[in-house]
Structures are given as C-alpha cells and as structure tokens.
C-alpha positions, 0 to 999 in steps of 0.5 A: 107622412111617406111619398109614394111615386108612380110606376117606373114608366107611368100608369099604363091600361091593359094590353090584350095578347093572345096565347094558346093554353091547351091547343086553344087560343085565348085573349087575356088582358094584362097591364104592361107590368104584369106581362113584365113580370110574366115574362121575367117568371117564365124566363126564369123557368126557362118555358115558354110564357104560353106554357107558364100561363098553361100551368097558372090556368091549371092551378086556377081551374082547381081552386075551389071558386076559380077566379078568371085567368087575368085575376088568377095570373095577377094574383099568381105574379102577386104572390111570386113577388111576395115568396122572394 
C-alpha cells in the first residue's frame, strides 16, 4: 500500500478575490493552490491574471453545458497540469 501526504502547506478552504472580466467586477472562490497555479499560468503568458481568467471565461461560456467560472478554472488549471 502507497502513503499519500497532505498538500505542501496543508489543507486550506477557498479564498474569495475579486476580478474584473470585461469591464465587470466578479467574486470567485478558489482554494490557495488553485490561484497558485493561476498565478504561475498567467506569469508564464506574461498577462495579466485578470486577463488570463478573461480568456477561461471565454472558452467556458462556449462550451456546450457551461460549468460556473470557479469549476471551469479548476478544471482548466487541471488540464494545464496534465499537458506538461
């Protein structure tokens, strides 16, 4: 049988942050590692993390059942992992 460990820096809930998509102010709800992740995929792209989020949103509203914007960008960082 394999150990699993914790997350570097523990367990952590969401943390809400505000960002403006398209001239609007939005909430979302991420837990630490996710904006994390976020962060470092926006850095990398050398944008903005407002803009990055902007460009998820875009993809997200033209799916065909679109998830809420805090699923769509777990999901999106999921997969960013995933293609490394």
């Amino acid at each position: 049988m394999t150990n699993i460990n914790a997350p570097a820096g523990g367990f952590a809930g969401p943390v809400k942050r505000s960002i403006t998509i398209a001239g609007h102010a939005t909430s979302i709800s991420l837990e630490p590692m996710f904006w994390q992740a976020l962060e470092r995929a926006a850095v990398r792209r050398a944008l903005p993390l407002s803009a990055l989020v902007a460009q998820i949103d875009a993809l997200r509203i033209a799916a065909d059942d679109p998830p809420n914007l805090a699923s769509a960008l777990r999901s999106w960082i999921l997969s960013e992992a995933d293609n490394k």
